[in-house]
C-alpha positions in Angstrom: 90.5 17.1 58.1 87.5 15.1 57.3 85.2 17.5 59.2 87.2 20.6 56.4 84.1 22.3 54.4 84.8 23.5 51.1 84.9 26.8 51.9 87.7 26.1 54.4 89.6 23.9 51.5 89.6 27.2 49.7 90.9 29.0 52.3 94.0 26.9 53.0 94.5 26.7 49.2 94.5 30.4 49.0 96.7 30.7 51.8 99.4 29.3 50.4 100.1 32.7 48.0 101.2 34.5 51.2 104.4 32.3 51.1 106.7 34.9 49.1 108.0 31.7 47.2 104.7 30.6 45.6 103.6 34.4 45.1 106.5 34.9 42.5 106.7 31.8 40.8 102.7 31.6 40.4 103.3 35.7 38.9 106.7 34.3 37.2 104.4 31.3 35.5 102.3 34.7 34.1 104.1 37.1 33.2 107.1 35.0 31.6 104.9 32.7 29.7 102.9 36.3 28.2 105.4 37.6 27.1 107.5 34.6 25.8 104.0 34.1 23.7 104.5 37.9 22.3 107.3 36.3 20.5 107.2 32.3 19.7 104.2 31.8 18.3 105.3 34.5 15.3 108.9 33.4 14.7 108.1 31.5 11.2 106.6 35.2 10.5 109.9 36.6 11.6 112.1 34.7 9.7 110.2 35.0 6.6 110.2 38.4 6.6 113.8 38.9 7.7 115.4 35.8 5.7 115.6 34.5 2.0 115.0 30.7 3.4 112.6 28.0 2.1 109.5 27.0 4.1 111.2 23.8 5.4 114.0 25.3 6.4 112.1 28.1 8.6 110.6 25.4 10.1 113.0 23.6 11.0 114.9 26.7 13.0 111.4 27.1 14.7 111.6 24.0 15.7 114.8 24.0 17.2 114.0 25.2 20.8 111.9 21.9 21.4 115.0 20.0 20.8 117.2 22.0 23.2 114.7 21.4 26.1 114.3 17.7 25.6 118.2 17.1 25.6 118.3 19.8 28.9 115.5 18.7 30.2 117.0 15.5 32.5 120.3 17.3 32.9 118.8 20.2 34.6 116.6 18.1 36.7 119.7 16.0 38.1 121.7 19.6 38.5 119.3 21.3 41.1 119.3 18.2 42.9 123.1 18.3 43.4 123.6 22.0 43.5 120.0 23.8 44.7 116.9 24.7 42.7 117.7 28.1 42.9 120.7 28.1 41.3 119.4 26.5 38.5 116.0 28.2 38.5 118.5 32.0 38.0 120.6 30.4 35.5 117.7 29.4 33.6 116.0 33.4 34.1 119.1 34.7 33.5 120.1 32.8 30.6 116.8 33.1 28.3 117.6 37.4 29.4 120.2 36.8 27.5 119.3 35.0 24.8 116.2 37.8 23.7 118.5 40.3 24.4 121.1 38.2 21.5 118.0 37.7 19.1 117.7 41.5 19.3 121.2 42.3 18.7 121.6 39.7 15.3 118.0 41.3 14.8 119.2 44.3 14.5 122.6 44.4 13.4 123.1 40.8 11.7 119.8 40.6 9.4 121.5 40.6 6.2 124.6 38.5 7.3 124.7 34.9 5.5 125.1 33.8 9.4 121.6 35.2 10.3 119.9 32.0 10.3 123.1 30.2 11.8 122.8 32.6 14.6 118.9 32.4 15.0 119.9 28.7 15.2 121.6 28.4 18.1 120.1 31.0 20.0 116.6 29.0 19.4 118.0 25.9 20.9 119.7 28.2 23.7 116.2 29.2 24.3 115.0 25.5 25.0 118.0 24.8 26.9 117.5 27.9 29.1 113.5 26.8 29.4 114.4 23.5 30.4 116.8 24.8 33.2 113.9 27.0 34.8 109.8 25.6 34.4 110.4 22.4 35.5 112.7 24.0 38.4 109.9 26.1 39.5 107.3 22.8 39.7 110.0 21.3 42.5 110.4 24.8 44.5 106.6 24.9 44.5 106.3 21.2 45.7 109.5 21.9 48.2 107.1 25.4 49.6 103.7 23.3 49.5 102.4 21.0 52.2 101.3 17.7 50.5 97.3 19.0 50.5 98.2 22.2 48.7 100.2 20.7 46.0 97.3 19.2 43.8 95.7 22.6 43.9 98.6 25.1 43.1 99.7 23.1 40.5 96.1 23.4 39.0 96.3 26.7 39.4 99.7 27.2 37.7 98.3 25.3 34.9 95.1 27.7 34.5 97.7 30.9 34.7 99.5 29.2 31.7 97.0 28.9 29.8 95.8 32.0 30.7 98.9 33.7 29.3 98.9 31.7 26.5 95.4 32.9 25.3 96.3 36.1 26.0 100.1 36.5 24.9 99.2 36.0 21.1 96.7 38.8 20.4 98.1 41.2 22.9 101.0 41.0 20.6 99.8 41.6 17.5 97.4 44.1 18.7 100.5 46.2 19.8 102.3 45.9 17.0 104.8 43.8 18.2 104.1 40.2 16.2 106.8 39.6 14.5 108.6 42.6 15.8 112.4 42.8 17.7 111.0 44.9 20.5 109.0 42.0 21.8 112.8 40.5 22.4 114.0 43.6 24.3 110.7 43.0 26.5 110.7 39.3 27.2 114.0 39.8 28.2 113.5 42.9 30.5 110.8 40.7 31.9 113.2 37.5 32.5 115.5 39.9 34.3 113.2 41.3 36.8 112.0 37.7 37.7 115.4 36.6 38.2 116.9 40.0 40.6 113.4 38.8 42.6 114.4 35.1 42.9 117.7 36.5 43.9 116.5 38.9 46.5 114.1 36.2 48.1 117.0 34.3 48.5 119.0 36.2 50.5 120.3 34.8 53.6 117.5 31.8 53.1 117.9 28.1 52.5 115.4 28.5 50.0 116.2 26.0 46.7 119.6 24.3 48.6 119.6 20.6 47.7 117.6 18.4 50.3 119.4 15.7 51.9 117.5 12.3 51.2 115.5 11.0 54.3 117.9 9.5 56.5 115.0 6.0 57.0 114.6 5.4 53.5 116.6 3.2 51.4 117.5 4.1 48.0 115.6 2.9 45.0 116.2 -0.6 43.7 118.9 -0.7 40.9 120.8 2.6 42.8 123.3 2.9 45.9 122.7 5.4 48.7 125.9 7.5 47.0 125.5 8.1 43.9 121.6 8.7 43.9 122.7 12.4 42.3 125.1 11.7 39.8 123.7 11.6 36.2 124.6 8.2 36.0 122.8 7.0 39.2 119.8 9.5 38.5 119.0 7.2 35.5 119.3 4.0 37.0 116.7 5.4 39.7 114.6 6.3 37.3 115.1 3.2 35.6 114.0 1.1 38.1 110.9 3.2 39.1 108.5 1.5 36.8 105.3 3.8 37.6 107.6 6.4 36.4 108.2 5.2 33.2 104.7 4.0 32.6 103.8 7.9 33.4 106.1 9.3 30.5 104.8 7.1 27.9 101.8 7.6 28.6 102.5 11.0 28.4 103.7 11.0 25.5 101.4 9.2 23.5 98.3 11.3 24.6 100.9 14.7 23.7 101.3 13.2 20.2 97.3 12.9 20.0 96.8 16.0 21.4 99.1 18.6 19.5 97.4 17.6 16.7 94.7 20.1 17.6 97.4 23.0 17.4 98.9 21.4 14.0 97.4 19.5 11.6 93.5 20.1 12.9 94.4 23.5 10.8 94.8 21.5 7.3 91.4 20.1 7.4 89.5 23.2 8.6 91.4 25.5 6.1 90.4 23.4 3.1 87.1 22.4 4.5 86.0 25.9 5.2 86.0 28.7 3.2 87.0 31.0 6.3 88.8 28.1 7.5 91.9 30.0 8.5 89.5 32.6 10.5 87.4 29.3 12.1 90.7 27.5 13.0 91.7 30.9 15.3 88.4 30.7 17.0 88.7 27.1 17.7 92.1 27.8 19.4 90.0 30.6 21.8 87.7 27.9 22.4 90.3 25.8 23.8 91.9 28.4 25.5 88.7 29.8 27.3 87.1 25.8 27.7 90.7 24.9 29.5 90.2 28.0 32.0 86.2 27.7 32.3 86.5 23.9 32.8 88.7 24.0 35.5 86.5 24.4 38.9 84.6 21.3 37.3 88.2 19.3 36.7 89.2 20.0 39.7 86.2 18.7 41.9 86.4 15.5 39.4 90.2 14.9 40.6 89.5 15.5 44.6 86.9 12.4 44.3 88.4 10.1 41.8 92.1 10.2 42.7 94.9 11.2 40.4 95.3 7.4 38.5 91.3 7.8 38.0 91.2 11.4 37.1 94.4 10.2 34.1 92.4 7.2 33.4 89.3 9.0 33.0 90.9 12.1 31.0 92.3 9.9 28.3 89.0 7.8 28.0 86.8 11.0 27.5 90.1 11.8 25.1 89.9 8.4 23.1 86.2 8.2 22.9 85.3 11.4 21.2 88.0 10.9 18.5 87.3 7.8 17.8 83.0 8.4 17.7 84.0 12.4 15.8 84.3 10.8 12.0 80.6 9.5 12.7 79.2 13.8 13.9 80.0 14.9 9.7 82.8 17.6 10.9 80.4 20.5 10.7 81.4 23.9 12.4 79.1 22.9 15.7 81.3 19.4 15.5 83.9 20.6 15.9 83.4 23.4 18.7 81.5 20.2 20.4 84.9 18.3 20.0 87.4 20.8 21.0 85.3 21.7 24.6 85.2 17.6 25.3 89.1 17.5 24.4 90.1 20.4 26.7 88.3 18.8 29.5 90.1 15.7 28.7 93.4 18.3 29.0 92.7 19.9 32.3 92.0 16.1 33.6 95.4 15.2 32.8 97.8 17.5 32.2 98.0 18.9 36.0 97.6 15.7 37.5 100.9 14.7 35.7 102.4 17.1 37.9 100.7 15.8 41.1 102.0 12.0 40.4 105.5 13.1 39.1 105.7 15.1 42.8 104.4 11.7 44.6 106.9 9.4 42.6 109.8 11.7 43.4 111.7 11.5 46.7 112.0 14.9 48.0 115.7 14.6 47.8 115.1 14.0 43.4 112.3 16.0 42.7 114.3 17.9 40.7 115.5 14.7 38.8 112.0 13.7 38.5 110.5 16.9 36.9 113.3 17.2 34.4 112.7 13.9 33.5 109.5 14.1 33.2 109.6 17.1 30.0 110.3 14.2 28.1 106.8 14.1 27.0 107.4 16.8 24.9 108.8 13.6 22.4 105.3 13.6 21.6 105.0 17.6 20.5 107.9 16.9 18.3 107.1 13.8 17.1 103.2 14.5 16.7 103.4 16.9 14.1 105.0 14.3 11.3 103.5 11.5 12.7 99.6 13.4 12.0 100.7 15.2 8.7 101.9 11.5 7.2 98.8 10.1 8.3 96.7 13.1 6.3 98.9 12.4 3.6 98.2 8.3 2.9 95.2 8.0 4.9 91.6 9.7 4.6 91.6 13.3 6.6 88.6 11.4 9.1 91.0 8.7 10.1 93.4 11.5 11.9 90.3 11.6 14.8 90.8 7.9 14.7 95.0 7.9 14.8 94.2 10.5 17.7 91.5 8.5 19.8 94.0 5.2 19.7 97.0 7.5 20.8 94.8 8.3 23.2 93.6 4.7 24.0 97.2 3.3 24.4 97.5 5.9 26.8 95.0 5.0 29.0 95.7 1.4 28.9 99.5 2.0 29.9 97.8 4.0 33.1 95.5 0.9 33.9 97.7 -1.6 33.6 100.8 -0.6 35.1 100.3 2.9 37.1 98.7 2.1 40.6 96.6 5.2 43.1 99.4 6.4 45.0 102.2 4.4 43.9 105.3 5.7 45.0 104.3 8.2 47.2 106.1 9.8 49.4 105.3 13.0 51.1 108.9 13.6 53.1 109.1 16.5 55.4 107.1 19.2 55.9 108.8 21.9 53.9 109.8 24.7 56.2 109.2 28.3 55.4 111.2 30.6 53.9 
């Protein structure tokens, strides 16, 4: 392919939507993050409207649905290796139907009861669980439908749709009326449904999502036997042994715990630094929104030349430097929309190419196991929150940049020192199609 212009690279990469596979879960990775965004981002609104709690206690149920997809997260991966992807991927749509069409129902019918926030509870970890058994499902059915040059690609793509729906969920919601509303259950759900009757149909009579045998010349990973590579016990022990693996995940996670400060405590120093803070602090979340989509041919073009071990290396540099060099710009308005476009940059560097290493790491026999594994970074989303606000709380409100650039630091020196280009990799079959 070395003779392959650009405009042929774009072709093929655009070719790959005719495979009825890709085509849903790229409009899945839409339309399900949309409209799961009419809802999550407004249910501290919810319950303070619809329950006598205290502030700590709302956040702690809104918090709740993190927890279930870390615990699912590993347990899901390891299932649709031994059972199929797809029957994982439809319990997952099927299950989080369910689940909006329950918050409706104790909505409705259960909003006074003293179990109301019991209810909300569970059905807010049932959430994460159900999340946990479907995104990272759809990465592997994408990677099992993808030859090994369309992979980086899509998953950037997929990335950009997110975000998309993200920035667009939000506002659409509270323009209709439905922030903080029950109907924006009734239509998550109806949405979850329909995406799961399509999985279902395209899976008719296909092999589609069946577990794939491991490759018959490769030996199984140090610390594992050939048996029990799909049992949750051996699962951990292969990724146990796979040292690249585990270098990826904390690095992960420290540069999620620097970076979810943006979408947390960033807010307590521009609402008390500006008298419109609360107004500024929604346009610097547009800014990210549009700077993560707008920044994205450029991102991309960086990671074909560099490599995906440069392209993290060079994501949490650009990450590190301007938090550590921001206390010295004064924090003024133009600062901070300066800071915010260099950070999402530093985003679109990573984040997708996270997916492209997990995919070479993984054997295409544990991609599944791999991709659940890998939602562990979302320690650092939990985590992050606490760790920022107790550093606002002891520390001056300048030295968060500073916590954030040496998160960001010890995330690049955990990629140079231990994560090699290509490590791992291994391509295995072509998939076939559907």
């Amino acid at each position: 392919m070395s003779g392959e212009t650009r405009r042929d690279r774009r072709r093929r990469d655009f070719a790959a939507y005719r495979h009825p596979i890709v085509a849903v879960t790229m409009a899945s990775t839409f339309f399900l993050k949309l409209v799961s965004y009419l809802c999550i981002p407004f249910m501290t609104i919810f319950l303070s409207r619809n329950a006598d709690l205290p502030a700590h206690v709302i956040g702690l149920l809104v918090g709740l649905n993190q927890l279930g997809s870390l615990t699912a997260g590993f347990f899901s991966g390891v299932l649709a290796d031994r059972i199929g992807r797809r029957r994982i991927l439809l319990v997952g749509l099927f299950g989080t139907a369910l689940v909006f069409g329950l918050l409706f129902a104790v909505a409705t019918y259960l909003r006074q009861s003293a179990a109301f926030p019991v209810l909300f509870g569970v059905l807010n970890v049932s959430y994460g669980v159900m999340s946990a058994f479907f995104w990272p499902v759809t990465q592997v059915v994408m990677a099992d439908s993808l030859s090994k040059e369309q992979r980086p690609v899509l998953f950037r793509h997929r990335y950009v749709l997110t975000n998309t729906a993200v920035a667009v969920g939000p506002p659409t919601g509270a323009f209709l009326g439905l922030a903080s509303d029950r109907l924006a259950f009734v239509i998550a759900g109806g949405c979850y449904l329909l995406f799961a009757l399509a999985y279902a149909w395209l899976g008719r009579g296909t092999q589609y999502g069946a577990p794939v045998p491991p490759p018959a010349a490769s030996a199984p990973p140090a610390g594992a036997k050939a048996g029990d590579r799909r049992s949750f016990t051996g699962a951990l022990r292969v990724l146990a042994a796979d040292r690249a693996f585990r270098s990826l995940t904390v690095s992960m996670i420290l540069f999620t715990l620097a970076y979810c400060q943006i979408e947390s405590n960033l807010s307590r120093i521009v609402s008390t630094q500006f008298a419109d803070g609360v107004r500024f602090f929604a346009v610097l979340l547009t800014v990210n929104a549009v700077a993560v989509i707008a920044l994205q041919p450029l991102a991309s073009r960086a990671a074909e030349r560099l490599g995906p071990r440069r392209t993290l290396l060079a994501g949490n540099a650009l990450f590190a430097v301007v938090c550590l060099l921001f206390p010295l710009t004064g924090s003024g308005r133009a600062a901070l929309v300066v800071l915010i476009v260099l950070i999402s940059l530093a985003e679109v560097l990573v984040v997708p190419t996270v997916s492209v290493v997990v995919d070479e790491l993984a054997p295409p026999d544990l991609r599944g196991t791999y991709f659940g594994a890998a939602t562990l970074r979302n320690l650092g989303l939990g985590l992050g929150p606490a760790a920022g606000g107790l550093v606002l709380t002891l520390l001056p409100r300048e030295l968060l940049f500073v916590f954030m650039g040496l998160c960001a630091a010890a995330a690049w020196a955990v990629i140079h020192f231990t994560l090699r280009e290509n490590a791992g990799a291994h391509p295995g079959p072509a998939p076939e199609p559907v």
